[in-house]
KEROZA-676692 format. One record per residue: y, x, z of N, C-alpha, C in turn; residue in three letters. Coordinates in steps of 0.2 Angstrom, whole numbers, padded with zeros to 4 digits, always signed. Layout:
% KEROZA-676692
YXZYXZYXZALA/...
***
This chain:
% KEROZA-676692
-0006+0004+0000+0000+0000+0000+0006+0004+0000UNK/+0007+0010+0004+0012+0013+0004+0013+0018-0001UNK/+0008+0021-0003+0008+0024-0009+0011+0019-0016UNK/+0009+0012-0017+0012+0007-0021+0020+0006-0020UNK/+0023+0005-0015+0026+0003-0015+0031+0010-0014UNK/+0032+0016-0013+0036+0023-0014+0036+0024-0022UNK/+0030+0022-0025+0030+0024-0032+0033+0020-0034UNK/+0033+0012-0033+0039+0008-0035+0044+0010-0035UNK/+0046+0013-0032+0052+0015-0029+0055+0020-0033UNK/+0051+0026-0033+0053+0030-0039+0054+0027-0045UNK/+0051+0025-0048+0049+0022-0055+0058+0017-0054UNK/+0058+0013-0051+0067+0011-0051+0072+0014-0050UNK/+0070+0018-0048+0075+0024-0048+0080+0022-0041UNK/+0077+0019-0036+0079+0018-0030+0081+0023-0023UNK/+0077+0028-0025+0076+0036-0021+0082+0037-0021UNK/+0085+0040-0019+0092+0045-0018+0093+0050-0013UNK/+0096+0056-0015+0098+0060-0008+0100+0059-0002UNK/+0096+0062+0002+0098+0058+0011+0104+0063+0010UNK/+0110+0059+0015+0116+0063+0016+0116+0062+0023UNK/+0119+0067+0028+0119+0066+0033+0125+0068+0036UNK/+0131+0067+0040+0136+0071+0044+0135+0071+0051UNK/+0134+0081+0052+0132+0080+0059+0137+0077+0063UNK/+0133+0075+0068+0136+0071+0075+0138+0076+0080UNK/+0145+0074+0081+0147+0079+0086+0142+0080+0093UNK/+0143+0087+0098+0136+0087+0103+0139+0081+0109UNK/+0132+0078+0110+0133+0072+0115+0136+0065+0112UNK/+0138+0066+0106+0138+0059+0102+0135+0056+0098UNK/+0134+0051+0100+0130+0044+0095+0128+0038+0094UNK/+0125+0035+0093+0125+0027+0090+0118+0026+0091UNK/+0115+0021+0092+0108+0019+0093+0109+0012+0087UNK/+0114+0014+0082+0115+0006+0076+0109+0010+0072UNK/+0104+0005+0067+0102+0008+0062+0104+0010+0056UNK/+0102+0013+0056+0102+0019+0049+0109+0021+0051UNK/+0113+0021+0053+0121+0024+0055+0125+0020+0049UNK/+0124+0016+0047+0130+0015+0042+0126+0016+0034UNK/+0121+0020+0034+0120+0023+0027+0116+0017+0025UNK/+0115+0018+0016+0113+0013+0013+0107+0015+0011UNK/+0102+0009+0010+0096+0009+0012+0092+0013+0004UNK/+0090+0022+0006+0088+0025+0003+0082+0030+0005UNK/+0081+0034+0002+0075+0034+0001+0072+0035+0009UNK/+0073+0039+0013+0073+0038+0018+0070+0032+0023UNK/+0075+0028+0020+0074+0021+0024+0068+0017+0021UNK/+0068+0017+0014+0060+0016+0009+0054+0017+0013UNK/+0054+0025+0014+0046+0028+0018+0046+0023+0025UNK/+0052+0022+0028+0052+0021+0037+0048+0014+0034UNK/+0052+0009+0031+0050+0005+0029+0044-0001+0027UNK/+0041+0006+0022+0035+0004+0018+0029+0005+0024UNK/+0030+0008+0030+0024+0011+0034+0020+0005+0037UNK/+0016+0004+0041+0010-0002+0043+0017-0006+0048UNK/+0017-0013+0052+0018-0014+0060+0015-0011+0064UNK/+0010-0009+0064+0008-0004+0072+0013+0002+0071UNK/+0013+0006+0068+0017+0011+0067+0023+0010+0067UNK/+0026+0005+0065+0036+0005+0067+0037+0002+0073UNK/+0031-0002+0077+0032-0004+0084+0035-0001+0089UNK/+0033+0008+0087+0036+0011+0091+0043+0013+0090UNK/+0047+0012+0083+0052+0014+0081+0057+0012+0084UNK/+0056+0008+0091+0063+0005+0095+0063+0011+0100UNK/+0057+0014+0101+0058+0020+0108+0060+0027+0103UNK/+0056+0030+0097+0054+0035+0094+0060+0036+0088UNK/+0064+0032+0088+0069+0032+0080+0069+0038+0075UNK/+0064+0037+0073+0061+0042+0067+0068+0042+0061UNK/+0070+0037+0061+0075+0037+0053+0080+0041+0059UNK/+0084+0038+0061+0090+0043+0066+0089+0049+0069UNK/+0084+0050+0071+0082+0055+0070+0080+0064+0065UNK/+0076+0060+0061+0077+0064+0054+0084+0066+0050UNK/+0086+0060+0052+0093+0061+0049+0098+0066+0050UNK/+0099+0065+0057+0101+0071+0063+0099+0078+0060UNK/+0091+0077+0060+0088+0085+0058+0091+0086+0050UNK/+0092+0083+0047+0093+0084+0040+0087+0087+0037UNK/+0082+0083+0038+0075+0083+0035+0076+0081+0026UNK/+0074+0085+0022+0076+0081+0016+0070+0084+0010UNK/+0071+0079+0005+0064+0083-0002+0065+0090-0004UNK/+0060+0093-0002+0059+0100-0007+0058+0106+0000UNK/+0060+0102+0005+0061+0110+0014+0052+0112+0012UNK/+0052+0115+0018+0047+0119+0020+0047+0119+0029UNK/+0043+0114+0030+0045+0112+0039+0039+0110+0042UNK/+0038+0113+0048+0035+0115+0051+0035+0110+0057UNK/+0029+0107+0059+0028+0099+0063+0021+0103+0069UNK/+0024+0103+0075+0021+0106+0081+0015+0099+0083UNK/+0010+0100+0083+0004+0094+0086+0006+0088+0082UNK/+0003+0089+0075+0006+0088+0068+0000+0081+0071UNK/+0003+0074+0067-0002+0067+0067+0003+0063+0060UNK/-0003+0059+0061-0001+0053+0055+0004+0052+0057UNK/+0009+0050+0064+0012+0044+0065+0020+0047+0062UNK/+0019+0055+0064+0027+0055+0060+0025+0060+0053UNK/+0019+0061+0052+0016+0063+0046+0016+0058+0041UNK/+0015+0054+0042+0015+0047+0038+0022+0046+0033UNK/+0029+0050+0037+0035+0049+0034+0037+0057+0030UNK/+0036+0061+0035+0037+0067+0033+0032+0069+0025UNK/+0025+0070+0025+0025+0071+0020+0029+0065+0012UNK/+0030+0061+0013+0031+0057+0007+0040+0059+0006UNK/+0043+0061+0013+0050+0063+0012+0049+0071+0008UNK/+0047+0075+0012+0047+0083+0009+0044+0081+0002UNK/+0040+0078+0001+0037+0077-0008+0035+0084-0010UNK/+0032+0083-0015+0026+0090-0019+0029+0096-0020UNK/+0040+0096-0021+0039+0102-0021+0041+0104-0015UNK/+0042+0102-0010+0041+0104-0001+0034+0108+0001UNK/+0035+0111+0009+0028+0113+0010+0029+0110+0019UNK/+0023+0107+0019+0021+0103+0026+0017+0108+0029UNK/+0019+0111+0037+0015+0116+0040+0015+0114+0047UNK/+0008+0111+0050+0007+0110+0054+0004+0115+0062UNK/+0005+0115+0065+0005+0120+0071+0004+0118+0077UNK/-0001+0122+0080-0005+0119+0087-0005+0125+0092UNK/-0005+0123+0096-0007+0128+0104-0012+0134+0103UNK/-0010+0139+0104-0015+0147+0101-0021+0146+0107UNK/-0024+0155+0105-0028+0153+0113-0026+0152+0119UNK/-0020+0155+0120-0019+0155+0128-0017+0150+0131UNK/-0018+0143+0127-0016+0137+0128-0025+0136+0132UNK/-0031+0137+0129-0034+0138+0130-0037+0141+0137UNK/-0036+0146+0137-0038+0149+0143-0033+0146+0150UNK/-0028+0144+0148-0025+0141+0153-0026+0135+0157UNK/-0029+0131+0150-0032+0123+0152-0039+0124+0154UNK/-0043+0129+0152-0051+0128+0154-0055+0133+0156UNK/-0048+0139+0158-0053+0145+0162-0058+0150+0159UNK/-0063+0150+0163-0066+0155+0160-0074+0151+0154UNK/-0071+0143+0153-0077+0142+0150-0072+0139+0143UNK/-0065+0143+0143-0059+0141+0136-0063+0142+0131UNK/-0069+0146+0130-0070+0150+0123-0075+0146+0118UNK/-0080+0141+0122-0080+0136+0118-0075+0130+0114UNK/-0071+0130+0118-0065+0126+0117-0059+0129+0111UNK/-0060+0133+0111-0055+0138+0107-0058+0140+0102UNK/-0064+0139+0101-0069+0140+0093-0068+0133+0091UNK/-0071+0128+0095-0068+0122+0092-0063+0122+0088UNK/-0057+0122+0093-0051+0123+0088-0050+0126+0083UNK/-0053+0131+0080-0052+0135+0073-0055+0128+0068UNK/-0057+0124+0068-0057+0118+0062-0050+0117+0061UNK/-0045+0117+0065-0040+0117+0062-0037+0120+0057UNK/-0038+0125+0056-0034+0129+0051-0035+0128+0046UNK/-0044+0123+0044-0045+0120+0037-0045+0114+0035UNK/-0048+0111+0041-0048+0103+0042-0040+0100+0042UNK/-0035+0101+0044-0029+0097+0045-0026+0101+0040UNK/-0024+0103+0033-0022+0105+0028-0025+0098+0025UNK/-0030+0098+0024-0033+0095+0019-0030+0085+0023UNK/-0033+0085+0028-0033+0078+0032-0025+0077+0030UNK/-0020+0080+0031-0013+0080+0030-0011+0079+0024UNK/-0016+0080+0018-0012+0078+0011-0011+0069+0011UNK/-0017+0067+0017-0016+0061+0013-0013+0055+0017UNK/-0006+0059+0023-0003+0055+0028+0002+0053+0022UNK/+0004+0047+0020+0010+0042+0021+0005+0043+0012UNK/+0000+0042+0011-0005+0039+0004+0001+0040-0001UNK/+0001+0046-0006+0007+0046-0010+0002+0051-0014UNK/+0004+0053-0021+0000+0054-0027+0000+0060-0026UNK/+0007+0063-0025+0009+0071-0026+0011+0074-0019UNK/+0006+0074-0012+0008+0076-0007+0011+0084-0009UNK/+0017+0087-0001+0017+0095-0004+0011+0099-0001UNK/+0013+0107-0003+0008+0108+0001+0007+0109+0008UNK/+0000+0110+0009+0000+0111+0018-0003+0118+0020UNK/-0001+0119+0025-0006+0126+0029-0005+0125+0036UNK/-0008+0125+0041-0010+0126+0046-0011+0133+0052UNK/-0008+0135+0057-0008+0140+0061-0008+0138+0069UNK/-0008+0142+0072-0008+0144+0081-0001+0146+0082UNK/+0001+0142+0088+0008+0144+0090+0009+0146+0096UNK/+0013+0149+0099+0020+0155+0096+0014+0161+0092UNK/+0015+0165+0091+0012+0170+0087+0011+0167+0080UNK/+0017+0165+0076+0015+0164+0069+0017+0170+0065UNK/+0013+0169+0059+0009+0175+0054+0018+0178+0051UNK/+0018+0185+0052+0024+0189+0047+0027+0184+0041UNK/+0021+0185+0037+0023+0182+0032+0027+0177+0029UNK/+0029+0173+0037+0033+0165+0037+0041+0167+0038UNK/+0041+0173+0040+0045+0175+0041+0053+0176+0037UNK/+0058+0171+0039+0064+0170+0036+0062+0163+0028UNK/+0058+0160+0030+0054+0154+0023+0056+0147+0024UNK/+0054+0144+0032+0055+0138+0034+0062+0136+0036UNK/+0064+0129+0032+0071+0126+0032+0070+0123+0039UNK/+0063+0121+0043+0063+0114+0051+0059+0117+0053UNK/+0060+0116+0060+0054+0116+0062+0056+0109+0068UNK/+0053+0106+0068+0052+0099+0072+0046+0100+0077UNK/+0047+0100+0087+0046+0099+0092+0045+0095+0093UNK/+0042+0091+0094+0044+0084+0094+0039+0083+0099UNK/+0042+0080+0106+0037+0078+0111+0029+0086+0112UNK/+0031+0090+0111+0026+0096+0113+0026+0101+0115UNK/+0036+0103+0118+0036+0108+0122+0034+0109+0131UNK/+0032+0105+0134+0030+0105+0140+0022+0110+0140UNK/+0019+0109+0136+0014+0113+0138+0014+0119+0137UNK/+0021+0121+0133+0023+0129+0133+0027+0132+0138UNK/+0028+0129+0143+0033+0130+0150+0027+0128+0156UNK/+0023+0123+0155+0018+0122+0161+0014+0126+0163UNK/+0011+0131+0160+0006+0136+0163+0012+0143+0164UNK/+0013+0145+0159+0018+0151+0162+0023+0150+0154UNK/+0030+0150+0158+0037+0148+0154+0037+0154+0147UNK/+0034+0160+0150+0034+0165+0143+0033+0161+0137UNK/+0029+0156+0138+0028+0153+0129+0032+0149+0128UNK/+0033+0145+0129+0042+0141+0129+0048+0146+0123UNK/+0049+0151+0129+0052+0158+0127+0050+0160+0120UNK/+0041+0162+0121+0041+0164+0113+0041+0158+0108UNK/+0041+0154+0108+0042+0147+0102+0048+0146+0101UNK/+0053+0149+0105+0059+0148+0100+0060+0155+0098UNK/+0058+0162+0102+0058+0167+0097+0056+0168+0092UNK/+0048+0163+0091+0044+0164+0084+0047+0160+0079UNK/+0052+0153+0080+0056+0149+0076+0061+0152+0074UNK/+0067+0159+0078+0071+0162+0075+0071+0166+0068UNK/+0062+0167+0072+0060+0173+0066+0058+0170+0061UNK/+0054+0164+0060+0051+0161+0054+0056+0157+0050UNK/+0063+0157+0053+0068+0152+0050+0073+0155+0045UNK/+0074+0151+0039+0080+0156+0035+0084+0154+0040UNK/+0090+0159+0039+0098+0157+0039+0099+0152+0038UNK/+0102+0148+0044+0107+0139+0043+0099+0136+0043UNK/+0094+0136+0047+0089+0136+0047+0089+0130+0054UNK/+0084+0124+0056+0086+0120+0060+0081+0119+0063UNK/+0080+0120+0070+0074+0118+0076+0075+0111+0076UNK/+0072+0107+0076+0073+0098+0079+0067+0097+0085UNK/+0071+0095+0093+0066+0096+0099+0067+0086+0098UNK/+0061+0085+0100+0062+0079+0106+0057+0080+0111UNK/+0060+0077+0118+0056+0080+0122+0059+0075+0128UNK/+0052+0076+0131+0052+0072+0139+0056+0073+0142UNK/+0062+0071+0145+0067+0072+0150+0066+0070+0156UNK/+0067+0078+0160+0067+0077+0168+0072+0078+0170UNK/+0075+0074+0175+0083+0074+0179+0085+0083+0180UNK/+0090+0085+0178+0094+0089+0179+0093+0091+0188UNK/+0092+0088+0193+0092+0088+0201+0085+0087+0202UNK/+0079+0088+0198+0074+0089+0199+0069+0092+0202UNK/+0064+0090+0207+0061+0098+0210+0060+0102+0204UNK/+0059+0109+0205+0060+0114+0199+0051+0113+0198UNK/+0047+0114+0202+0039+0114+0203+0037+0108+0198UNK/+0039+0103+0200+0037+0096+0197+0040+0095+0189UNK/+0047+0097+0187+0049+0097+0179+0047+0103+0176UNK/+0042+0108+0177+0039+0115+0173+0033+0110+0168UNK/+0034+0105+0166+0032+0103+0161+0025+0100+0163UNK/+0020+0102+0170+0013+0099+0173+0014+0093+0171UNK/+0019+0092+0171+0019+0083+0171+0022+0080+0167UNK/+0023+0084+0159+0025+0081+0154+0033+0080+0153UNK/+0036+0083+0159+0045+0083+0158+0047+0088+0158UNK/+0053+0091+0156+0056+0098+0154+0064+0094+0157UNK/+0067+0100+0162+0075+0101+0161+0075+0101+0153UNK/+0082+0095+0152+0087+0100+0144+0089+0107+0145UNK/+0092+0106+0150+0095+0115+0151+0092+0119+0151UNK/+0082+0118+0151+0078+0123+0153+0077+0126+0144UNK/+0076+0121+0141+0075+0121+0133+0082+0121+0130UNK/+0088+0120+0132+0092+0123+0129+0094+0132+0129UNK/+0093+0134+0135+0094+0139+0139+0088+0144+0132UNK/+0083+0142+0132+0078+0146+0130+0080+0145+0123UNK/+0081+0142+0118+0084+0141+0112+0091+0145+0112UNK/+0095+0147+0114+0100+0149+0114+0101+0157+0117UNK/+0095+0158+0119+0093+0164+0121+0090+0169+0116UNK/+0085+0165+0110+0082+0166+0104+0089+0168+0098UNK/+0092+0165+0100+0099+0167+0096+0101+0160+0092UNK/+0098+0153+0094+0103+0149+0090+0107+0145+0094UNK/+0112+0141+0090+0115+0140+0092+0113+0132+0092UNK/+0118+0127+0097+0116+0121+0099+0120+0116+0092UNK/+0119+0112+0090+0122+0110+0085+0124+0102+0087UNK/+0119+0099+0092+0121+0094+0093+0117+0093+0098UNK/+0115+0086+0105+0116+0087+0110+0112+0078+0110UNK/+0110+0075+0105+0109+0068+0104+0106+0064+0111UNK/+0107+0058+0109+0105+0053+0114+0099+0048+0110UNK/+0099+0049+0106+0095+0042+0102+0090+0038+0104UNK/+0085+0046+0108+0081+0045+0110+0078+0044+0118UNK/+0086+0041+0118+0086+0042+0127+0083+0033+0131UNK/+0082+0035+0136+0076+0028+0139+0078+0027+0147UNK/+0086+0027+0149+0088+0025+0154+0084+0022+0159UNK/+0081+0020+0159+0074+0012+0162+0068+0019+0165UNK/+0069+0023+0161+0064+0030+0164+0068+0034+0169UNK/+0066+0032+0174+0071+0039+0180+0065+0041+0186UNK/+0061+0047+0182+0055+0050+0186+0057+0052+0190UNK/+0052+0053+0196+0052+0054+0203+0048+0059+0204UNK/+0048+0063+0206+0043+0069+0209+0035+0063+0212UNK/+0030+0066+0208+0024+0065+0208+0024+0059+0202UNK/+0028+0055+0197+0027+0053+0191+0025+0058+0186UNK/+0023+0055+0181+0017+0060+0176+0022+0057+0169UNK/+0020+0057+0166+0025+0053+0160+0019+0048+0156UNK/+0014+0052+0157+0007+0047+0153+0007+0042+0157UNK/+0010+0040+0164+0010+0033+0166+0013+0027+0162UNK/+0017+0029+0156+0019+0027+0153+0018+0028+0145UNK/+0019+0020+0143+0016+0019+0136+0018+0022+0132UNK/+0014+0027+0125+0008+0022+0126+0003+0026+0127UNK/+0003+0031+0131-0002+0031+0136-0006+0027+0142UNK/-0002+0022+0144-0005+0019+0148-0001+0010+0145UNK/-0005+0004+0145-0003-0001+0141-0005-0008+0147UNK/-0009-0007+0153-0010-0011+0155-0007-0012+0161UNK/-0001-0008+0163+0002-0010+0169+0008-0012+0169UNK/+0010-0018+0168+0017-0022+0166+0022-0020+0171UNK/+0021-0014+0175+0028-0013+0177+0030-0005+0173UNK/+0025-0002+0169+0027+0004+0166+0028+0002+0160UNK/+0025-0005+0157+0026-0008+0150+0033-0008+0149UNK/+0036-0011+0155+0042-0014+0156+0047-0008+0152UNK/+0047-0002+0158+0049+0006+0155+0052+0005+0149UNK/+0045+0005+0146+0044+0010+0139+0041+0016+0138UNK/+0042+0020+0134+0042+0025+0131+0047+0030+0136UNK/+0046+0035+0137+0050+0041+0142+0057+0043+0140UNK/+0061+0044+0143+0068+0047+0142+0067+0051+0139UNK/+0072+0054+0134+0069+0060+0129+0075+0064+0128UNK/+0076+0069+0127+0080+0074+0126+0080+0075+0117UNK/+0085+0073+0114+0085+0076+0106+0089+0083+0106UNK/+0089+0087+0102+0091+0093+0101+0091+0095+0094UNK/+0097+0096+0092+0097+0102+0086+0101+0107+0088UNK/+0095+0112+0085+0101+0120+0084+0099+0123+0077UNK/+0102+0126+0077+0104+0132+0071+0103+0135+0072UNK/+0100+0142+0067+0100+0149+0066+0105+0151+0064UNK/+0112+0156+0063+0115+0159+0062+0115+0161+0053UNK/
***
């Protein structure tokens, strides 16, 4: 269906270039689309199943994107890559883009399972062939781009100065919860992988500014802004903007909340349904 209806879309000649003006830091609008006219971008969001846009009232994928100035032809880089925001990304980057998805190395491993990680961590090597190929056929389209696959922070030389994005999205907590070095090294391997005027795009779990420190080191799914600004800014880029879009007032965690108490991790407790989805931190920075 979606592949039908995008190729419609081409064939009318209804696609057009996403434009985008950044938002100053700390400012924004929860309107959709921002004003802008219903283009190609808003086609893909559009053509996707109901179960999938349900969550576009917590996740605003189009405002979002837009933000990051995701657009046809990049080479970007999607950390704990799935259908849900693969579904859009591939059919927006298009055939001549390149879709690179990226998952947790070993030490993500030996940190979650000890000394019995190493079957778990062989496991893991399916990804590096399995999910290239599974990812051509997110968001069902003729001419997916290409894909490749890796282990993160420690990504390969050779990426080095290539990718236009790299989009975090809801996955920096587990590079801060076992030991914060890797945090540190994700945004120093993003500096190094990014050209020039190159764009990190974080969303992420927000934990209050006055938080115990022990409790927001990510255990529990929440990250300080200032702990992931601080470390981006320290890799050398620079903060470009500061967004709200994905913010969820309704969430105000407490020392001993976990963030999976809430949907849609957890769906049968009508007082965390109520919630929502977790308060989130948007972030864009630049590379110099």
């Amino acid at each position: 269906m979606l592949r039908t209806l995008i190729n419609t879309a081409f064939s009318a000649g209804l696609f057009t270039a996403i434009s985008f003006t950044a938002l100053s830091v700390n400012a924004d609008s929860h309107g959709h689309n921002h004003g802008h006219s219903h283009d190609r971008l808003s086609n893909i969001i559009d053509a996707r199943s109901d179960e999938a846009s349900a969550r576009d009232q917590y996740r605003h994928p189009e405002e979002t994107l837009r933000l990051f100035g995701i657009e046809e032809g990049m080479t970007v880089i999607d950390s704990l890559p799935g259908s849900w925001y693969g579904d859009i990304l591939v059919p927006l980057i298009g055939p001549t883009g390149k879709y690179i998805g990226v998952r947790y190395g070993e030490w993500f491993f030996k940190a979650r399972f000890g000394d019995d990680y190493k079957s778990q961590w062989e496991g893991a090597q399916s990804f590096l062939t399995e999910w290239p190929e599974s990812a051509r056929d997110y968001g069902d389209i003729n001419n997916p781009p290409e894909t490749e696959a890796y282990f993160f922070p420690g990504l390969p030389q050779s990426l080095n100065g290539t990718v236009d994005a790299w989009l975090l999205i809801r996955s920096l907590h587990h590079t801060n919860r076992f030991d914060p070095q890797y945090l540190d090294q994700t945004a120093a391997d993003a500096f190094r992988v990014l050209k020039s005027g190159g764009i990190v795009g974080i969303v992420q779990h927000r934990a209050p500014e006055n938080a115990d420190e022990d409790w927001a080191n990510g255990n529990n799914g929440y990250l300080k802004q200032s702990r992931v600004i601080d470390a981006f800014k320290n890799a050398g880029f620079i903060l470009e903007n500061a967004s709200e879009i994905n913010a969820n007032r309704k969430d105000q965690p407490e020392v001993g909340d976990m963030v999976w108490r809430l949907p849609p991790s957890t769906t049968d407790n009508p007082a965390t349904m109520a919630i929502g989805e977790s308060d989130r931190m948007t972030l864009k920075f630049s590379k110099p």
